[in-house]
C-alpha atoms as one frame of an Amber mdcrd trajectory, in Angstrom:
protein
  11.608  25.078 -34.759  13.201  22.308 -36.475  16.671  22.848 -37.720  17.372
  22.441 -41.367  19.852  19.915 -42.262  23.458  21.738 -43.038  24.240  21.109
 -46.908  26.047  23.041 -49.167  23.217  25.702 -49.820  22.583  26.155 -46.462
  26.623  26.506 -45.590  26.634  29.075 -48.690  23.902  31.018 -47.409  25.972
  31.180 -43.694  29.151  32.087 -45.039  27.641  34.582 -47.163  25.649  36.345
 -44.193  29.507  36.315 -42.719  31.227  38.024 -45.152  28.196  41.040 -44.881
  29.802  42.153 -41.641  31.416  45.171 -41.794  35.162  45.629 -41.768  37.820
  48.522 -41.954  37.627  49.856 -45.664  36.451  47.140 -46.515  39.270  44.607
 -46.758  36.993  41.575 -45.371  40.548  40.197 -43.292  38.559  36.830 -43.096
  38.541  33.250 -44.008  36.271  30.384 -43.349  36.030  26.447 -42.474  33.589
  23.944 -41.925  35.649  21.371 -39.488  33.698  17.911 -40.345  34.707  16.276
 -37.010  32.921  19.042 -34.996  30.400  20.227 -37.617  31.740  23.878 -36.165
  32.191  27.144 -38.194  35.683  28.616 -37.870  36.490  32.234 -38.238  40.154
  32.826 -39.325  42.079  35.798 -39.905  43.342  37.004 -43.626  46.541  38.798
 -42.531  47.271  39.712 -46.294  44.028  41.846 -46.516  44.846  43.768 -42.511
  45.883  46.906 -42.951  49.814  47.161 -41.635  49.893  50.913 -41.037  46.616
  52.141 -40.015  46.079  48.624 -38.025  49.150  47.090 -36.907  48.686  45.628
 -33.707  45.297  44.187 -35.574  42.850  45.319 -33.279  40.428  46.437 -35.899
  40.621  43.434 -37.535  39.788  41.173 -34.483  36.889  43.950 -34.482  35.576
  43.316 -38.159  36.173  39.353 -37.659  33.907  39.851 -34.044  31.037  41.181
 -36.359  31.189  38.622 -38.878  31.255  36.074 -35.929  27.627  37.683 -34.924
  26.371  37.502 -38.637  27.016  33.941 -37.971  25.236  33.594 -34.955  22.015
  35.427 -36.417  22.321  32.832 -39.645  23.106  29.692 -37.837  20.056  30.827
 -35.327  17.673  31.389 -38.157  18.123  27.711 -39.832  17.167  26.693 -36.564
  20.698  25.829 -34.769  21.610  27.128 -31.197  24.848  28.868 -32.130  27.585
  27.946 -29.856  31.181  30.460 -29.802  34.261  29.958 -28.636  36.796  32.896
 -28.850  40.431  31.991 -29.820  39.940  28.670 -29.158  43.413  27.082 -29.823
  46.555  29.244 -28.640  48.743  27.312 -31.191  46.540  28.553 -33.855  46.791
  32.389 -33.393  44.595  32.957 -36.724  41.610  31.204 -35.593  40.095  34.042
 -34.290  36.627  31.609 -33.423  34.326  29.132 -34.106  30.294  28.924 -34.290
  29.040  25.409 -33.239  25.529  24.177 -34.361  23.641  23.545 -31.213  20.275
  22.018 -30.831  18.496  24.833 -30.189  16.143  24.845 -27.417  13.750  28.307
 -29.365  10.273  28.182 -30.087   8.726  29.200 -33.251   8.842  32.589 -31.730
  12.293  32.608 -31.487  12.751  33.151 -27.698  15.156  31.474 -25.769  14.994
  28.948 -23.138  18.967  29.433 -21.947  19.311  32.431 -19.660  22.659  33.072
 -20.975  23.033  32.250 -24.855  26.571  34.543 -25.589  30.121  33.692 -25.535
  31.277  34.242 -21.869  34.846  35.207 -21.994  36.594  34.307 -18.658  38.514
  36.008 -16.433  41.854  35.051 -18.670  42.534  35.747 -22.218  41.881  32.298
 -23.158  39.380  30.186 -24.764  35.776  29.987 -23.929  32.320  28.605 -24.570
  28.952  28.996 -23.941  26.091  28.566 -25.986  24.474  31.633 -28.373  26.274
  34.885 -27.239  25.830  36.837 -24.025  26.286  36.860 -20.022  23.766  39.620
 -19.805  19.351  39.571 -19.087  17.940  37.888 -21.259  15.979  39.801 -24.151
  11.941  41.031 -23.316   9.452  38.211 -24.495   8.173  40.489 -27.125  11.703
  40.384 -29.476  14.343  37.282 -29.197  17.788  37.560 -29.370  18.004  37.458
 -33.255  14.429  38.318 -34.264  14.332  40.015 -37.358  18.265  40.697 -37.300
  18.757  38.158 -40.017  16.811  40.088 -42.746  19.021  43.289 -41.592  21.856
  41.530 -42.579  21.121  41.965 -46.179  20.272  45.657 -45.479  22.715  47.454
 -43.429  25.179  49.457 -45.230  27.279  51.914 -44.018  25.744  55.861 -44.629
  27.969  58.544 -44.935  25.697  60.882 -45.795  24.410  64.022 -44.187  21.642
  62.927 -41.547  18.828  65.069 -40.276  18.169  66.361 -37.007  15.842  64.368
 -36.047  16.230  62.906 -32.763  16.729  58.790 -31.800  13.659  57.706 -29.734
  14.845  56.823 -26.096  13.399  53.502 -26.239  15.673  52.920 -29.361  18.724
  53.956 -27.905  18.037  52.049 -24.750  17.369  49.178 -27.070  20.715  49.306
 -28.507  22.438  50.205 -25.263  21.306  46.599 -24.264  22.128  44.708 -27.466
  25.779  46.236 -26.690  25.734  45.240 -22.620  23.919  41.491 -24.590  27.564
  40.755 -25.858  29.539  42.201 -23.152  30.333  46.008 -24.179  29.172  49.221
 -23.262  27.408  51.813 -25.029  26.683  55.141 -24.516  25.469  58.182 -26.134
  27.893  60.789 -25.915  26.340  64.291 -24.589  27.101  67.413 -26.351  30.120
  68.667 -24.715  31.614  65.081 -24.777  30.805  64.644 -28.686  32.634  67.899
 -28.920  35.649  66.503 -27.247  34.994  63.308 -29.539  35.037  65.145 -32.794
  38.165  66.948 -32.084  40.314  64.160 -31.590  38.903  62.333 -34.715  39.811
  65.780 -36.592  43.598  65.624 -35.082  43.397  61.911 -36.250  42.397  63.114
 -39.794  45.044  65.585 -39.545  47.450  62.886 -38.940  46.502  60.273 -41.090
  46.186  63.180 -43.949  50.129  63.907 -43.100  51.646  60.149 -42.895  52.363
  59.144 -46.905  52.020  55.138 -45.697  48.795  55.564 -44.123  47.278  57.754
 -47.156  48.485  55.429 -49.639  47.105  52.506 -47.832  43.299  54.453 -47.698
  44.183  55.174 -51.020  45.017  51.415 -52.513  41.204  50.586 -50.893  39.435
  52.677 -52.611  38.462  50.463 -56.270  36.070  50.785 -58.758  36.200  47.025
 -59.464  36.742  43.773 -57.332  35.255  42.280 -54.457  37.278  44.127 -51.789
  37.361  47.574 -50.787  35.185  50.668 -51.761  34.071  52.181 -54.604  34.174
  55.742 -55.272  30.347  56.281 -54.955  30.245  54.886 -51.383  32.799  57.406
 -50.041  30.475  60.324 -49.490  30.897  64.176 -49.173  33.026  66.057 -46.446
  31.470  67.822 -44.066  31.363  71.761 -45.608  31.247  73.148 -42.147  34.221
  70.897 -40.656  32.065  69.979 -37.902  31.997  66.564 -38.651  35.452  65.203
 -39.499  34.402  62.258 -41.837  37.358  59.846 -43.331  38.879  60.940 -46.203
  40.140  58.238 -48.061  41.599  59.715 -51.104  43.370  62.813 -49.404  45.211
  65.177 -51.650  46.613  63.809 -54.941  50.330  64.379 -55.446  49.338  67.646
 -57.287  47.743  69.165 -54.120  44.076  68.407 -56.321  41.378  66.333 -54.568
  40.074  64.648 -57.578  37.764  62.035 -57.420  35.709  63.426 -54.228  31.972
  63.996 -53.781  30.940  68.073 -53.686  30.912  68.903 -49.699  27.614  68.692
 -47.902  25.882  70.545 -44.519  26.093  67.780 -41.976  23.876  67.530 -39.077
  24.099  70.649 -36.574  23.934  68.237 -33.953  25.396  64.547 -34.341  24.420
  61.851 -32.031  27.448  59.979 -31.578  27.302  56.253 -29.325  30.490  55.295
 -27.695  31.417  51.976 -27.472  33.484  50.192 -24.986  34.606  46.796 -23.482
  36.630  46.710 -19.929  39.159  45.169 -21.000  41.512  45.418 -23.612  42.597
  41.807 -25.109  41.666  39.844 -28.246  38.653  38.258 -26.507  37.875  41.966
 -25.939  38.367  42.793 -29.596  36.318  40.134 -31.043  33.393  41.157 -28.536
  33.095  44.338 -29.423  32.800  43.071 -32.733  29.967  41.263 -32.006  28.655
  44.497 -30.142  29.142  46.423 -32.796  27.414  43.922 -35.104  24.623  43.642
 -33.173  23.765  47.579 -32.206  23.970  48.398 -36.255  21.578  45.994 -37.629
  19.199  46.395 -34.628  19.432  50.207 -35.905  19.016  48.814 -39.246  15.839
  47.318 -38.303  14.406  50.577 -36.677  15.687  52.859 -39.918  18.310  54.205
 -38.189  21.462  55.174 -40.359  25.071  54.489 -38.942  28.525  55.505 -39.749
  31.655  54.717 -38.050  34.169  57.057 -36.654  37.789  55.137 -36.224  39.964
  57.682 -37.200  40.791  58.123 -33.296  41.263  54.842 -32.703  44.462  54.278
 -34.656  46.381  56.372 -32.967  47.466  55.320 -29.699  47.819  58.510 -27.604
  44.407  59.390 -29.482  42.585  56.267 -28.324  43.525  56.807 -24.906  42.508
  60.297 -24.743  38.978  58.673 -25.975  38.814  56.831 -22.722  38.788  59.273
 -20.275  38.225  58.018 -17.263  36.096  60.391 -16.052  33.809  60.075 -18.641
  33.798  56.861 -20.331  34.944  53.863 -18.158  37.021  51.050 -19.896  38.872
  50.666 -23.718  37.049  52.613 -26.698  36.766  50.027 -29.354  34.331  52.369
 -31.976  32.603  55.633 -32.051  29.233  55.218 -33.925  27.408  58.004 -35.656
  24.011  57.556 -35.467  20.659  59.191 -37.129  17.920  58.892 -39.882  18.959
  59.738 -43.231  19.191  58.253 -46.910  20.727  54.345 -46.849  24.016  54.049
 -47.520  25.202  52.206 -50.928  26.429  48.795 -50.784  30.056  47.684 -51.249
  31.189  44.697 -52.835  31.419  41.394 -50.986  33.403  38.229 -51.829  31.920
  35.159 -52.625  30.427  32.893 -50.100  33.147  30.000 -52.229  36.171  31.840
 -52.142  36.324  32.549 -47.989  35.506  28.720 -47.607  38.380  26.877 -47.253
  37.746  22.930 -47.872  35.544  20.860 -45.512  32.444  21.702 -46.609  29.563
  19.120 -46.693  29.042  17.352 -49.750  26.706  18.629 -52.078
């Protein structure tokens, strides 16, 4: 495959496959550059749009800027470009979290690969990188490349917090996204039912927490908008769980009245939620930003099978909390998501910024 020739549509149409990725509550904590001397996508953090309480050390944005970083990859792949990543690349530019080279790409029209390892390799120090495409793992089956048919999921995978149904995930699906997790350097795992058990309480005591700390509700609070490119609406929320099985976020929390205005009627949840942990080794930025691209990559694989996902984080913001998620005797490494998977109805979409107004200048001429 021939690669198409990078002009302003085709940088539009890369940007805007970005700024899909998911992110915490949907702040999008990203900007974007075209740097003309080495025609190479940067990813830069938005510090103004992180979330200072319920993120402070900005691990979950590194997270949301590691999937937007593997929407790039799939885009840049699918005009035909090898993509090439470096993570943090410059020390004395702490906000450029990456960038996405164009590489001649050595695919066929089938879009297999001829490079045995086409990820970002992150080396043994926190420092930065480069390899071309994005793993150190096998290589995918001859039957599905790398990015084959991810880029079309891009457009549909949304976020469901909805009630699933019990039906079960098909082995060779879940083994499917257990390697598209291992493909970028993470683990993943589905939890068994005594573990998810253990899983679910700590995200409750997280709820519990967040629920009691004024800063952090009032920051959930200021992200949930009926109007403007940032954030969530009120119809993408979805119910609570009416058994309390399944603690899901509650953005709003109680008004100052006691009240709970402005939330969906509770719903049955699923009896029995299938919930994948994942996990990197280590703990640094480089870790961060790969679990990002982990992340990316398990949900729009699951996109592309029908499978629903929602994210469990609560857990994660609370130190003591996240720790107690890695328990060594049961899940090896740093917990960087819990991921609640099944088949149910899609999840609305939530806004997204313009492809223009995350581009910084440098673009190619029109």
């Amino acid at each position: 495959m021939q690669p198409a020739a990078l002009d302003a549509a085709i940088l539009e149409k890369l940007i805007s496959a970005a700024v899909a990725a998911p992110s915490m509550h949907n702040t999008q904590p990203w900007r974007y550059r075209l740097n003309p001397d080495t025609v190479a996508l940067e990813v830069r953090a938005a510090p103004e749009r992180g979330l200072r309480y319920t993120d402070p050390m900005g691990r979950g944005l590194s997270v949301s800027a590691g999937a937007a970083v593997f929407n790039l990859r799939v885009a840049v792949a699918h005009f035909g470009w090898e993509p090439v990543v470096r993570l943090l690349p410059h020390r004395s530019q702490p906000d450029l979290l990456a960038t996405v080279g164009l590489g001649a790409s050595p695919r066929d029209g089938t879009g297999t690969h001829d490079d045995p390892h086409p990820g970002p390799y992150d080396g043994p120090h926190d420092a930065p990188h480069v390899a071309p495409g994005s793993y150190d793992g096998p290589r995918p089956g001859p039957q599905r490349g790398l990015y084959d048919g991810l880029y079309d999921a891009i457009w549909r995978r949304h976020s469901s917090r909805a009630p699933f149904s019990g039906r079960r995930l098909p082995a060779r699906v879940l083994c499917e996204l257990t390697e598209a997790a291992r493909a970028n350097g993470a683990t993943l795992r589905l939890a068994a039912p005594g573990e998810t058990s253990r899983l679910l309480r700590l995200t409750a005591e997280a709820e519990r927490r967040t629920c009691g700390d004024p800063r952090r509700r009032a920051e959930s609070r200021d992200w949930v908008r009926d109007t403007g490119p940032y954030g969530i609406p009120p119809a993408a929320l979805g119910p609570r769980d009416a058994t309390g099985r399944l603690p899901m976020r509650d953005y709003l929390g109680q008004g100052p009245d006691g009240r709970r205005d402005g939330h969906p009627p509770a719903a049955v949840f699923e009896s029995r939620p299938a919930i994948a942990v994942l996990s990197t080794a280590q703990d640094r930025r480089t870790d961060w930003l790969r679990a990002g691209q982990a992340l990316e990559h398990v949900l729009l694989l699951a996109t592309s099978y029908g499978v629903r996902a929602s994210l469990l984080h609560q857990a994660l913001e609370w130190p003591d909390l996240r720790w107690s998620l890695s328990d060594a005797h049961r899940t090896p490494g740093h917990v960087q998501m819990l991921i609640r998977l099944g088949y149910g109805p899609v999840g609305p979409a939530t806004p997204r910024g313009e492809a223009a107004g995350a581009l910084d200048g440098g673009g190619p001429a029109t």
